[in-house]
TORDOKE-345281 format. One line per field, with one value per atom (N, C-alpha, C, CB): z, y, x; atom name; residue in one letter; residue number from 1. Coordinates in nm, 3 decimals, always signed. Glycine has a CB too. Layout:
BEGIN
pz: Z:...
py: Y:...
px: X:...
atome: CA:...
residu: A:...
num: NUM:...
END
This chain:
BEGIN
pz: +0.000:+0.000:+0.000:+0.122:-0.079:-0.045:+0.045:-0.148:+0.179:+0.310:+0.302:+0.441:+0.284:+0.328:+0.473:+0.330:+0.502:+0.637:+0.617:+0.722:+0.758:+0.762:+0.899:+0.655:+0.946:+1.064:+1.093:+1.074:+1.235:+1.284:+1.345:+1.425:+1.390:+1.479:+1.583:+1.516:+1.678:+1.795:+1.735:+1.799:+1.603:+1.599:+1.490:+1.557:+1.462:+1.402:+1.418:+1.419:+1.551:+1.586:+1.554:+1.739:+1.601:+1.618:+1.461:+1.747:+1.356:+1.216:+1.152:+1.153:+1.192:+1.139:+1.213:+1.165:+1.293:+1.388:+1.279:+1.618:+1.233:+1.184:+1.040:+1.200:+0.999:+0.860:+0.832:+0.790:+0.944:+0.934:+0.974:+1.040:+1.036:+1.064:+0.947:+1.213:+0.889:+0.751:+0.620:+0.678:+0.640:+0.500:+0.540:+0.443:+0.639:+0.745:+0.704:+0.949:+0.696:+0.689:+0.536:+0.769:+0.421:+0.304:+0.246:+0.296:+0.315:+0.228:+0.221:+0.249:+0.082:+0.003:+0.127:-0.131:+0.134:+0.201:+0.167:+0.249:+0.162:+0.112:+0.202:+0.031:+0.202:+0.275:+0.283:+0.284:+0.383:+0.337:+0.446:+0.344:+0.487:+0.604:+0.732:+0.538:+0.857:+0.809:+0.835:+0.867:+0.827:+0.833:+0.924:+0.689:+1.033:+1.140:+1.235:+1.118:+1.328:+1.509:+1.498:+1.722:+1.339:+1.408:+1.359:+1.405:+1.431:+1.470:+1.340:+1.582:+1.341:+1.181:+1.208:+1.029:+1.123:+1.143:+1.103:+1.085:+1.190:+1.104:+1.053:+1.189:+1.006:+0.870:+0.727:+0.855:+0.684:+0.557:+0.552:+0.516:+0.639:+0.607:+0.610:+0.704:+0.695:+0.733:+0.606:+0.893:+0.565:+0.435:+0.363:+0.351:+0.319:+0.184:+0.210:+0.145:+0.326:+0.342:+0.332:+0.495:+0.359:+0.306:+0.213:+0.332:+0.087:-0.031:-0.132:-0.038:-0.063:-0.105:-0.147:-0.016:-0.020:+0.001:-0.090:+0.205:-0.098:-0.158:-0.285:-0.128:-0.343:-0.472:-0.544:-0.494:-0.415:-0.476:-0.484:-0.567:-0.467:-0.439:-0.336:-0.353:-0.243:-0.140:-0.131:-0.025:-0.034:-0.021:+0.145:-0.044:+0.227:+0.316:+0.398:+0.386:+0.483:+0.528:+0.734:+0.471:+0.732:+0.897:+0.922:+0.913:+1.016:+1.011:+1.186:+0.955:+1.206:+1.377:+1.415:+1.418:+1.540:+1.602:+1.711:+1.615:+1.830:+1.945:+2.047:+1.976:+2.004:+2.063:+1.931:+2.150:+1.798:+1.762:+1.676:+1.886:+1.787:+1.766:+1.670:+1.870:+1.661:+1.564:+1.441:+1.604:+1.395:+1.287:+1.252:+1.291:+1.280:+1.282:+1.212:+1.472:+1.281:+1.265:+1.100:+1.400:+1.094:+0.946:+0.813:+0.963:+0.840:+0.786:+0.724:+0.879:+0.841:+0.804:+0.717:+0.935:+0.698:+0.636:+0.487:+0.660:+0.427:+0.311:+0.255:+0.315:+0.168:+0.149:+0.154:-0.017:+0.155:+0.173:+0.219:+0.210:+0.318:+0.423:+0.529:+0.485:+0.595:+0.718:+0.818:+0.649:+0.869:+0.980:+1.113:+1.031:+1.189:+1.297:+1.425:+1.243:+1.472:+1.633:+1.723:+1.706:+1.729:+1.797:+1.890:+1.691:+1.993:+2.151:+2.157:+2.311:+2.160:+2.170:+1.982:+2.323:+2.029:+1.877:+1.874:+1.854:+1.993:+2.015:+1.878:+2.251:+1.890:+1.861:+1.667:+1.981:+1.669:+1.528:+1.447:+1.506:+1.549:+1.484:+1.426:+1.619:+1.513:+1.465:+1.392:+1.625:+1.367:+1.292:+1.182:+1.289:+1.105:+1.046:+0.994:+1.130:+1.053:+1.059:+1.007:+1.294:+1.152:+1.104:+1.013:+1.242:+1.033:+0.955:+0.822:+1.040:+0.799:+0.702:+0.715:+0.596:+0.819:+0.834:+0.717:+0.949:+0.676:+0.555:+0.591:+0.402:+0.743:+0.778:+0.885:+0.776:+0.980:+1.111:+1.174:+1.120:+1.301:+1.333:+1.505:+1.309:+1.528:+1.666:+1.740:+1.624:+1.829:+1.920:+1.977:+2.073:+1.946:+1.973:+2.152:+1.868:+2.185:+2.281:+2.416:+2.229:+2.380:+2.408:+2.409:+2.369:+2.290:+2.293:+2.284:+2.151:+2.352:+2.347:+2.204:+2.471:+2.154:+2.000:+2.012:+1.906:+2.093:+2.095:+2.014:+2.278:+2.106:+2.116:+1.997:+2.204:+1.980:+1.830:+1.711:+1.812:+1.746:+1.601:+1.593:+1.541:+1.724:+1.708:+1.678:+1.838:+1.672:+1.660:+1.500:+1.747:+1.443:+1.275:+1.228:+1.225:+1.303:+1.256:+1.260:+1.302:+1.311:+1.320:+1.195:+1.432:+1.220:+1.127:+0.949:+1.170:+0.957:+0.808:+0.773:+0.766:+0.843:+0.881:+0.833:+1.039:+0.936:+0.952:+0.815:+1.069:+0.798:+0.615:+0.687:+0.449:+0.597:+0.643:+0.596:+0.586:+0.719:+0.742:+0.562:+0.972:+0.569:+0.480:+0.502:+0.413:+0.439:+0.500:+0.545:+0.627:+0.649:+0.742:+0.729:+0.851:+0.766:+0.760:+0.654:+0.817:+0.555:+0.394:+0.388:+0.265:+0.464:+0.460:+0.488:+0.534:+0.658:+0.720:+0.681:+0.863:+0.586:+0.520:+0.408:+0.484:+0.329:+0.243:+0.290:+0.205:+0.443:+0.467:+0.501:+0.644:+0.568:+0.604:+0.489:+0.709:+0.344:+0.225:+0.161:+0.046:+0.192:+0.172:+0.252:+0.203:+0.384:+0.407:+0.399:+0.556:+0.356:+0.268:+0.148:+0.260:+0.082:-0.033:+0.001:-0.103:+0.088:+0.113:+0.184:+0.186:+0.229:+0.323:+0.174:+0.502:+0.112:-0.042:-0.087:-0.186:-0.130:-0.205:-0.129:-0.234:+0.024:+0.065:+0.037:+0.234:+0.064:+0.043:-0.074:+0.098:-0.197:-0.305:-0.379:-0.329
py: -0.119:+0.000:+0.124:+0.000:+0.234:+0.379:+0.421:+0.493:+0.447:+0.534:+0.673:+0.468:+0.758:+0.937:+0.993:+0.980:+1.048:+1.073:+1.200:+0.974:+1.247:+1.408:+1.435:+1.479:+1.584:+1.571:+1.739:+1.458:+1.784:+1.943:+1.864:+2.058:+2.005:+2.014:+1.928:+2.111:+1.884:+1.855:+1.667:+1.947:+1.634:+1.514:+1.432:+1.492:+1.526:+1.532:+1.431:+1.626:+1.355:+1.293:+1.134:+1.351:+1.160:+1.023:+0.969:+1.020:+1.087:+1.071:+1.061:+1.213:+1.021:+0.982:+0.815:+1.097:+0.806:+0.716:+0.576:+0.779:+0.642:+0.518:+0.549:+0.512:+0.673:+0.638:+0.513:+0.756:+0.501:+0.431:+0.272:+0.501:+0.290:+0.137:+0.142:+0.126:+0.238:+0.174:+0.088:+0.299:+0.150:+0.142:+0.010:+0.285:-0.061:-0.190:-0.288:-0.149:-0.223:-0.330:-0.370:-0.282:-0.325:-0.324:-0.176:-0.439:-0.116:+0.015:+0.120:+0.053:+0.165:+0.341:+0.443:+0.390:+0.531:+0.587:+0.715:+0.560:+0.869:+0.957:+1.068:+0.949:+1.148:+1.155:+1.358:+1.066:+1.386:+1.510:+1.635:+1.489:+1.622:+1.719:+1.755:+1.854:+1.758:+1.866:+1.802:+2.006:+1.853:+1.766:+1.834:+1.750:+1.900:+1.919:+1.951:+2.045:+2.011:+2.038:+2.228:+1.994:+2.278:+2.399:+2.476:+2.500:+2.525:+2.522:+2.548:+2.616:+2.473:+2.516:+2.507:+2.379:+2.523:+2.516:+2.375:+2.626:+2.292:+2.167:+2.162:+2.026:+2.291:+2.245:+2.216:+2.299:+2.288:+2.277:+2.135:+2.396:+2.073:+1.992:+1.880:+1.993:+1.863:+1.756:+1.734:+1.782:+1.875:+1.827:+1.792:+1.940:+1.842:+1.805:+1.652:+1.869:+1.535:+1.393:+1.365:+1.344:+1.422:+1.374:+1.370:+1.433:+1.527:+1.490:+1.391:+1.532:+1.381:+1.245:+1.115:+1.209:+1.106:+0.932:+0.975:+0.875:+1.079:+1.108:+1.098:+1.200:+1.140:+1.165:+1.062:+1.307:+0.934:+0.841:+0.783:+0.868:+0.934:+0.929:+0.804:+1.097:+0.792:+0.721:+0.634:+0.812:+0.504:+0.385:+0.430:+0.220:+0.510:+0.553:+0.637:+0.439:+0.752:+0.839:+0.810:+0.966:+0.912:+0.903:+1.052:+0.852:+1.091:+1.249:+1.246:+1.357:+1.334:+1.302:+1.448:+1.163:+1.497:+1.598:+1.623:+1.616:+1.727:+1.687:+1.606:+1.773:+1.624:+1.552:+1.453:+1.683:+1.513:+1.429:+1.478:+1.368:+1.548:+1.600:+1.683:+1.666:+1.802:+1.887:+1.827:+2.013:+1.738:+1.691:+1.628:+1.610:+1.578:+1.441:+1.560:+1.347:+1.689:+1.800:+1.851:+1.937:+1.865:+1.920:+1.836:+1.949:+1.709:+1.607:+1.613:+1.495:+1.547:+1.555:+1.666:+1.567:+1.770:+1.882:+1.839:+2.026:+1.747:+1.689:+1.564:+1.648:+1.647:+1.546:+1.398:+1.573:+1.326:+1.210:+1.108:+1.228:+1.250:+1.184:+1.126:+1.282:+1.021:+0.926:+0.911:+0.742:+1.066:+1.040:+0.988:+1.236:+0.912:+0.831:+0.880:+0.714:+0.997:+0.942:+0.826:+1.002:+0.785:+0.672:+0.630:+0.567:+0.634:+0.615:+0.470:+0.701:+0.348:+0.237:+0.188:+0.161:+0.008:-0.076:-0.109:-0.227:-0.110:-0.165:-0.014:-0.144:+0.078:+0.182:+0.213:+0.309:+0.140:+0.183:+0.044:+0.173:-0.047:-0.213:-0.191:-0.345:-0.080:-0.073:+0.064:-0.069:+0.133:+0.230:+0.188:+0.307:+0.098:+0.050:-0.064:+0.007:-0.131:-0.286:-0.206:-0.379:-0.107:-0.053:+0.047:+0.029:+0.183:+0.300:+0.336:+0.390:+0.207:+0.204:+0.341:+0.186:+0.387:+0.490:+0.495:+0.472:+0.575:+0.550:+0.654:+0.572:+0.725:+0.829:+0.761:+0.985:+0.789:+0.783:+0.890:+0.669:+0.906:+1.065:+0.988:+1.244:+1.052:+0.988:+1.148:+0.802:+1.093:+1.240:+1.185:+1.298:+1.223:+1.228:+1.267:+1.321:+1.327:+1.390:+1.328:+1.537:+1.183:+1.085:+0.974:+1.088:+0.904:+0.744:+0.758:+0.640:+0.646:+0.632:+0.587:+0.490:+0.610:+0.541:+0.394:+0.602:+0.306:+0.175:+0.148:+0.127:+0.230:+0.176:+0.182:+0.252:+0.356:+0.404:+0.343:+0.477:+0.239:+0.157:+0.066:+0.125:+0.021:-0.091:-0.049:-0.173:+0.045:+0.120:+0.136:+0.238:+0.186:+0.205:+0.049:+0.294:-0.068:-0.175:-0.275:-0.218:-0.210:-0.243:-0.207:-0.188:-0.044:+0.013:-0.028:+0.259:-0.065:-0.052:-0.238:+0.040:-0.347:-0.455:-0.455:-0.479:-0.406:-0.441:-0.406:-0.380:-0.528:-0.474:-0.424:-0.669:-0.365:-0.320:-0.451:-0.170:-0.432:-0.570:-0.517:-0.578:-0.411:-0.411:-0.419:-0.502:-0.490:-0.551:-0.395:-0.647:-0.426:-0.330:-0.224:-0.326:-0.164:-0.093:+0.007:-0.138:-0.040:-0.011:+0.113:-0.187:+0.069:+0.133:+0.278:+0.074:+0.231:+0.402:+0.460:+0.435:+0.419:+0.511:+0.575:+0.447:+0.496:+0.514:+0.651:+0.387:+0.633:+0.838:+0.851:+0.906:+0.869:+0.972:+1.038:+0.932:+0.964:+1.060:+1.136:+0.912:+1.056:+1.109:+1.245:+1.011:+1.248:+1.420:+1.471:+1.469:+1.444:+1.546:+1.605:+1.524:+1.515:+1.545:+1.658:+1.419:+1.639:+1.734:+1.872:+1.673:+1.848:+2.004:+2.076:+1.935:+1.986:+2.081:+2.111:+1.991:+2.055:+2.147:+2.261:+2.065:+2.261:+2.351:+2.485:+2.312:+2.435:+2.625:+2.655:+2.674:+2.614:+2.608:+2.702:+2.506
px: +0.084:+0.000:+0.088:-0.095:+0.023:+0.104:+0.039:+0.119:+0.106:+0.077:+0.132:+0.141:+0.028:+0.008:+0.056:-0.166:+0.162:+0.177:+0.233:+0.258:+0.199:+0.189:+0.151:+0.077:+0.168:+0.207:+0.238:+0.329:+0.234:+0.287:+0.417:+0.166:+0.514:+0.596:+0.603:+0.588:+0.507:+0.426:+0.457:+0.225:+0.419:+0.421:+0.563:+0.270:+0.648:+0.743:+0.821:+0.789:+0.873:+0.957:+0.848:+1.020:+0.715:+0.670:+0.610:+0.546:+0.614:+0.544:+0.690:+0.427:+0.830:+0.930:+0.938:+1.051:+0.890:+0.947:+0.812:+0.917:+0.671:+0.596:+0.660:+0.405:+0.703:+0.720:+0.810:+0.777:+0.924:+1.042:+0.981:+1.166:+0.901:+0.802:+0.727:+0.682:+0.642:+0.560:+0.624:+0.499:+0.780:+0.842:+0.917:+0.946:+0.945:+1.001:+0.881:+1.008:+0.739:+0.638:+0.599:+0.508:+0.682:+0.649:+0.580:+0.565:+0.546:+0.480:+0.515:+0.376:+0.511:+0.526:+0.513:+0.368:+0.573:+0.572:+0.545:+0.646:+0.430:+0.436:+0.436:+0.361:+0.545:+0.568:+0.533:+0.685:+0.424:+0.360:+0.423:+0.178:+0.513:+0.559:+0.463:+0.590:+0.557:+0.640:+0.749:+0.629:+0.892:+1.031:+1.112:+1.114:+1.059:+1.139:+0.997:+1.271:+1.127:+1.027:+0.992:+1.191:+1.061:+0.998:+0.859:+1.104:+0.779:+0.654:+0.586:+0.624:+0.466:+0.399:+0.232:+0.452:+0.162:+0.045:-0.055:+0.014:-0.112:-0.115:-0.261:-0.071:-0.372:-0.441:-0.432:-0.502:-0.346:-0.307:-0.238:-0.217:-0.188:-0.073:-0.160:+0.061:-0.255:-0.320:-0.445:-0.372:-0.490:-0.599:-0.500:-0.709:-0.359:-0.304:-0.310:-0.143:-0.257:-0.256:-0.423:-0.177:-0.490:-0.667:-0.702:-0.774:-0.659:-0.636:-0.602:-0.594:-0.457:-0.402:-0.463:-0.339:-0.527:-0.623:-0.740:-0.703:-0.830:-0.926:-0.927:-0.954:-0.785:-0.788:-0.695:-0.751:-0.651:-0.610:-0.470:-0.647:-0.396:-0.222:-0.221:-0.142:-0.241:-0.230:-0.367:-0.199:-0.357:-0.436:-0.491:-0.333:-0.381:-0.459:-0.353:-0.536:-0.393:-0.334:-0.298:-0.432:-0.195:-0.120:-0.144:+0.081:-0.209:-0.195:-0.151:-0.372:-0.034:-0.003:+0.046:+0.140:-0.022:-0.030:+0.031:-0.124:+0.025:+0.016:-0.090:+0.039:-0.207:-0.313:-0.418:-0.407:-0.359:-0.445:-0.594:-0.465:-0.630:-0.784:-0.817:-0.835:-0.717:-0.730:-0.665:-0.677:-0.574:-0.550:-0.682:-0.435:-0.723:-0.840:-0.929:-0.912:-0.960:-1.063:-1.027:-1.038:-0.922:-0.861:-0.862:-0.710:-0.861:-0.848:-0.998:-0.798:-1.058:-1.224:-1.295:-1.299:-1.230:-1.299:-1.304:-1.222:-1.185:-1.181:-1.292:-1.054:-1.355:-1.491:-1.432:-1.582:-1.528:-1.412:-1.385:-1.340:-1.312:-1.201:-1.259:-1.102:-1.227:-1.291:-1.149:-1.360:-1.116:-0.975:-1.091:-0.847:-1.032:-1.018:-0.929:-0.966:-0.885:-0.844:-0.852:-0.896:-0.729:-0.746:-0.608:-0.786:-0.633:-0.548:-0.563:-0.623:-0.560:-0.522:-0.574:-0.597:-0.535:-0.567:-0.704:-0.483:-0.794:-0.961:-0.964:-1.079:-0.939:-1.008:-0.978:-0.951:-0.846:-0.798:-0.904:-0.578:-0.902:-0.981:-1.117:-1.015:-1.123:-1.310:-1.328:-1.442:-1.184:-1.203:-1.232:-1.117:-1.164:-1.099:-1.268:-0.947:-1.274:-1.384:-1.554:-1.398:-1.541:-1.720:-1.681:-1.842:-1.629:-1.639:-1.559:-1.614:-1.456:-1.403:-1.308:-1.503:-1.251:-1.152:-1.075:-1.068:-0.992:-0.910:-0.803:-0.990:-0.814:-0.719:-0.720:-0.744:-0.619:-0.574:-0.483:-0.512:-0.549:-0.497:-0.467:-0.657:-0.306:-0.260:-0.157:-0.134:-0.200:-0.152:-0.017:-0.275:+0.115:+0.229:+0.280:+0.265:+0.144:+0.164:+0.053:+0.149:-0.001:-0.078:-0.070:-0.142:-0.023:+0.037:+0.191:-0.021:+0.230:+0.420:+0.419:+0.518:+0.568:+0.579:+0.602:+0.710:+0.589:+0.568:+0.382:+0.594:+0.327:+0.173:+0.133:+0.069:+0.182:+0.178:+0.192:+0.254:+0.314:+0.310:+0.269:+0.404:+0.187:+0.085:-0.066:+0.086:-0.086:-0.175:-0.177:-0.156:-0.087:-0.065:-0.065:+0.106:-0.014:-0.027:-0.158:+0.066:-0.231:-0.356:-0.423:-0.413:-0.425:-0.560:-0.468:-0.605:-0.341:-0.318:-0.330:-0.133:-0.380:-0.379:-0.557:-0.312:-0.642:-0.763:-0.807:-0.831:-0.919:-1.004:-1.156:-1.047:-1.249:-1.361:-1.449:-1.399:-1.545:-1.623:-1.743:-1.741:-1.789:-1.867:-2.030:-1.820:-2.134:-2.215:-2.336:-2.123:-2.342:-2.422:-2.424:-2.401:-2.247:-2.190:-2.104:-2.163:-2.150:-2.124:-2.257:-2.153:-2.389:-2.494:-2.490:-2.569:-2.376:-2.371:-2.282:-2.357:-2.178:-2.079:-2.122:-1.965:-2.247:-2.303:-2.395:-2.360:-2.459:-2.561:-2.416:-2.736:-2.319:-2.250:-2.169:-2.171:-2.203:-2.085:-2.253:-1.946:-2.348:-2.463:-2.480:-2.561:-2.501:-2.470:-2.330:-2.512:-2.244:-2.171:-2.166:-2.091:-2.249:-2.298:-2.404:-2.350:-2.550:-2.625:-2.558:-2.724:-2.452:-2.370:-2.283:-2.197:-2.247:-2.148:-2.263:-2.032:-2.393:-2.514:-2.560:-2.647:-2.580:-2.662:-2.536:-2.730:-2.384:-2.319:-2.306:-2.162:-2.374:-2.366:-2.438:-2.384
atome: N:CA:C:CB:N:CA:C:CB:N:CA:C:CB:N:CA:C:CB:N:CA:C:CB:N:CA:C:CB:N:CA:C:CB:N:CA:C:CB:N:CA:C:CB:N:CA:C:CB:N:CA:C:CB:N:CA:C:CB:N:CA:C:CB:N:CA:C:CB:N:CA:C:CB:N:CA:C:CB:N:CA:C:CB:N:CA:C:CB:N:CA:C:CB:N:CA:C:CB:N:CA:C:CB:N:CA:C:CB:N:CA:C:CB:N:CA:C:CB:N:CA:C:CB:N:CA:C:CB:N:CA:C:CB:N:CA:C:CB:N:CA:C:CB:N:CA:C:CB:N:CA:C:CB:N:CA:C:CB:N:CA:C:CB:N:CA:C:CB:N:CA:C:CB:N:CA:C:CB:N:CA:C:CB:N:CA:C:CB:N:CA:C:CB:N:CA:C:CB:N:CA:C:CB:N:CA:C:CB:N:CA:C:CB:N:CA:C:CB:N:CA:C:CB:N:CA:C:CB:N:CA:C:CB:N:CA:C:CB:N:CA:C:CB:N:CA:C:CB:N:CA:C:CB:N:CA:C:CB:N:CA:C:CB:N:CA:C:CB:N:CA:C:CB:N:CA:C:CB:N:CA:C:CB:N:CA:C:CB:N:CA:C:CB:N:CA:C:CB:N:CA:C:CB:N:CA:C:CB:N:CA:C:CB:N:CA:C:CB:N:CA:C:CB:N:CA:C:CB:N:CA:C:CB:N:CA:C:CB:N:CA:C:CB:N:CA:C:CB:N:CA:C:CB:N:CA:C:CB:N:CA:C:CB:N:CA:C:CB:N:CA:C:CB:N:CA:C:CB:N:CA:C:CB:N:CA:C:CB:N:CA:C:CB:N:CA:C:CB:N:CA:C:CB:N:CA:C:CB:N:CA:C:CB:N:CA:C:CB:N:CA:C:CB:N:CA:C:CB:N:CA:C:CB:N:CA:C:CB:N:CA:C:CB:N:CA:C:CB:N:CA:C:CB:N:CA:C:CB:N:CA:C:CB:N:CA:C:CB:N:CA:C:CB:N:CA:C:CB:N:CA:C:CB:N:CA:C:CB:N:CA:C:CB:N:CA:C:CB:N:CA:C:CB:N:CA:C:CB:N:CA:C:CB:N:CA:C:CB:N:CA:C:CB:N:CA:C:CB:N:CA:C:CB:N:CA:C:CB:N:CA:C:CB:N:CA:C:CB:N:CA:C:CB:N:CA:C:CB:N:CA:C:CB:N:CA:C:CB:N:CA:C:CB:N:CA:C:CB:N:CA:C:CB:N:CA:C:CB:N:CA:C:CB:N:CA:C:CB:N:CA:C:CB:N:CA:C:CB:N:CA:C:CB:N:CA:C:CB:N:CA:C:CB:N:CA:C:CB:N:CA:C:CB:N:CA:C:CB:N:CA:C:CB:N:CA:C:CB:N:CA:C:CB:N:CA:C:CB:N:CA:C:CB:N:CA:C:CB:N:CA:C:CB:N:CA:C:CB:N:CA:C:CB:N:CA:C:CB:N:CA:C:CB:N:CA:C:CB:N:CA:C:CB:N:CA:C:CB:N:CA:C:CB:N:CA:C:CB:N:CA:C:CB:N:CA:C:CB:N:CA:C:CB:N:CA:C:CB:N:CA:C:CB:N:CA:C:CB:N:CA:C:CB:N:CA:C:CB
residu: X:X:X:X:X:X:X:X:X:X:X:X:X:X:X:X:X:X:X:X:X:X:X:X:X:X:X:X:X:X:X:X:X:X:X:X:X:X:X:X:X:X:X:X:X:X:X:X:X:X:X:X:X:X:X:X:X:X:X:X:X:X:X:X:X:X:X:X:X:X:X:X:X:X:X:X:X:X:X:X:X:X:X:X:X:X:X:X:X:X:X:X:X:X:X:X:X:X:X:X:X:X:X:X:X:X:X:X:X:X:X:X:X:X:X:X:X:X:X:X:X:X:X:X:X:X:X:X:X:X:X:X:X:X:X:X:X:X:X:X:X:X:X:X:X:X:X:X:X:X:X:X:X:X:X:X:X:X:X:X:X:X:X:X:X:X:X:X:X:X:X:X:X:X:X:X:X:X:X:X:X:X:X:X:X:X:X:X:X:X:X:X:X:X:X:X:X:X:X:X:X:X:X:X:X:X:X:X:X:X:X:X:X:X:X:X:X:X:X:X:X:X:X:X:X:X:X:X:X:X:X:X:X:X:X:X:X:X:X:X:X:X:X:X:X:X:X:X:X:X:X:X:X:X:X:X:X:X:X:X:X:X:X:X:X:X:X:X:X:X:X:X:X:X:X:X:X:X:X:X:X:X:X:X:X:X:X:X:X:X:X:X:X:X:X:X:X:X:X:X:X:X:X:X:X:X:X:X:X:X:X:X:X:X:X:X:X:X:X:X:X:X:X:X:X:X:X:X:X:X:X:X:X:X:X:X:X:X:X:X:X:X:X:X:X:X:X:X:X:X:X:X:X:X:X:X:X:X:X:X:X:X:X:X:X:X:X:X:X:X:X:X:X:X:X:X:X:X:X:X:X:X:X:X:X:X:X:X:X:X:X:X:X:X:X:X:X:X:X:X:X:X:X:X:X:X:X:X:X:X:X:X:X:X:X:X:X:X:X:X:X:X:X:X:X:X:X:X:X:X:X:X:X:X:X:X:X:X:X:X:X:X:X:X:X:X:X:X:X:X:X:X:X:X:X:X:X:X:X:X:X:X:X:X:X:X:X:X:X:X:X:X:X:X:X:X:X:X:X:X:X:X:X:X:X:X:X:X:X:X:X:X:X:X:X:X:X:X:X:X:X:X:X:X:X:X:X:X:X:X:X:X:X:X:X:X:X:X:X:X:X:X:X:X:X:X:X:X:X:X:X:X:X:X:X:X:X:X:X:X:X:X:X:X:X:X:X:X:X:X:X:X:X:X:X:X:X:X:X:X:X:X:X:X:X:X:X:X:X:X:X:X:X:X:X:X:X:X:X:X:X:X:X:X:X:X:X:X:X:X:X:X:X:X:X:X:X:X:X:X:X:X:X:X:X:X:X:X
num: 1:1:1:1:2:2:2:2:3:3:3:3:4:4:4:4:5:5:5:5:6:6:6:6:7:7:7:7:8:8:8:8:9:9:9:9:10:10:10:10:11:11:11:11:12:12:12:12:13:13:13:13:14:14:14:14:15:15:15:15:16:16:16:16:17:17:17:17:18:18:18:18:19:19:19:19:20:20:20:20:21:21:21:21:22:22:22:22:23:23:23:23:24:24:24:24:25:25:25:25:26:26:26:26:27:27:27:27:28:28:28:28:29:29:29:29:30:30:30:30:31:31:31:31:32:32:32:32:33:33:33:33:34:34:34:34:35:35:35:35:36:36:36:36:37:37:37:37:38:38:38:38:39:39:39:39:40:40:40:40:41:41:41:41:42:42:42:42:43:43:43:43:44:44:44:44:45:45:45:45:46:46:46:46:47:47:47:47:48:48:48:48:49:49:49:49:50:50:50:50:51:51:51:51:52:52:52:52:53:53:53:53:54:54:54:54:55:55:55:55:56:56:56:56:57:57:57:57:58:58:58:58:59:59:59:59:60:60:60:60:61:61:61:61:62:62:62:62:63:63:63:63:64:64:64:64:65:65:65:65:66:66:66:66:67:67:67:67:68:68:68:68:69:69:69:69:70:70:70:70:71:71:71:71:72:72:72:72:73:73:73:73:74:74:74:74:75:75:75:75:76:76:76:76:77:77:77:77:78:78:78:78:79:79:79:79:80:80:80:80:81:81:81:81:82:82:82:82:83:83:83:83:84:84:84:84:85:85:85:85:86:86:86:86:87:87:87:87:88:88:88:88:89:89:89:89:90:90:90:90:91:91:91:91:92:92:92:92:93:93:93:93:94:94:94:94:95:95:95:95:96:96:96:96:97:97:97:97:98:98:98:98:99:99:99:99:100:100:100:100:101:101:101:101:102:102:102:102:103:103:103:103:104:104:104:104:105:105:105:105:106:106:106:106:107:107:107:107:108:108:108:108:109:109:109:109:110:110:110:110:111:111:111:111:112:112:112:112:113:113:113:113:114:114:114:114:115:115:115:115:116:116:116:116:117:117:117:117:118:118:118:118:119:119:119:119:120:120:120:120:121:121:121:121:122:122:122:122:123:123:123:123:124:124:124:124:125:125:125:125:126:126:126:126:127:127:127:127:128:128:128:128:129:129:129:129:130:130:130:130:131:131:131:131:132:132:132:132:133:133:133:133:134:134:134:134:135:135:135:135:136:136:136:136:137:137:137:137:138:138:138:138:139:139:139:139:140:140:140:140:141:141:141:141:142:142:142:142:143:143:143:143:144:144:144:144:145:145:145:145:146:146:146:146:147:147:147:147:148:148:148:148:149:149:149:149:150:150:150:150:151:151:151:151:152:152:152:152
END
């Protein structure tokens, strides 16, 4: 798979630390900045890795912050995009199983980089069950579709 990763200041050290585990596990690595610790802003950086997956460059995206939350927030703004926060593997398993995540967003400043890369080895591991759940991914691109018509 080509993996999208990207990242602020805040998650710099730990979005080098999975790139160097993604590319160990067999996969592309794309690699969206930022490339050091000094301070940047992480919306832009985090839609450009949502882009990515959306538009295909990539099979699925890493977006890593200090907490996480606001990458996950930036990410999501990309029609799309299905980022995931997720602090243990229960959480990346079912990102991954029910919602068909296709982003993953981890707070540098929350999980150790051990957990972390069990955490990336999960959600890039787990397939989507489908089924049921094909249904609710199916309304949730459905109201995004109804939110791009209504500012339209």
């Amino acid at each position: 798979m080509r993996i999208a990763i990207a990242g602020d200041h805040a998650g710099f050290r730990l979005k080098s630390a999975v790139a160097k585990a993604v590319r160990e596990a067999g996969h592309e690595v794309l690699d969206l900045g930022t490339w050091s610790e000094d301070p940047v802003d992480y919306p832009p950086i985090c839609a450009r890795c949502a882009r990515a997956v959306v538009l295909g460059e990539a099979d699925r995206g890493i977006v890593i912050g200090g907490s996480g939350q606001g990458e996950a927030l930036a990410a999501n703004k990309v029609r799309g995009a299905r980022a995931a926060l997720c602090h243990d593997e229960y959480t990346a398993r079912f990102a991954r199983k029910h919602n068909d995540a296709n982003l993953l967003s981890l707070g540098a400043r929350i999980v150790a980089e051990e957990l972390a890369l069990d955490i990336v080895n999960v959600f890039l591991t787990t397939g989507f069950d489908g089924g049921r759940h094909a249904v609710r991914i199916a309304q949730i691109s459905a109201i995004e579709d109804e939110e791009a018509a209504r500012r339209h």
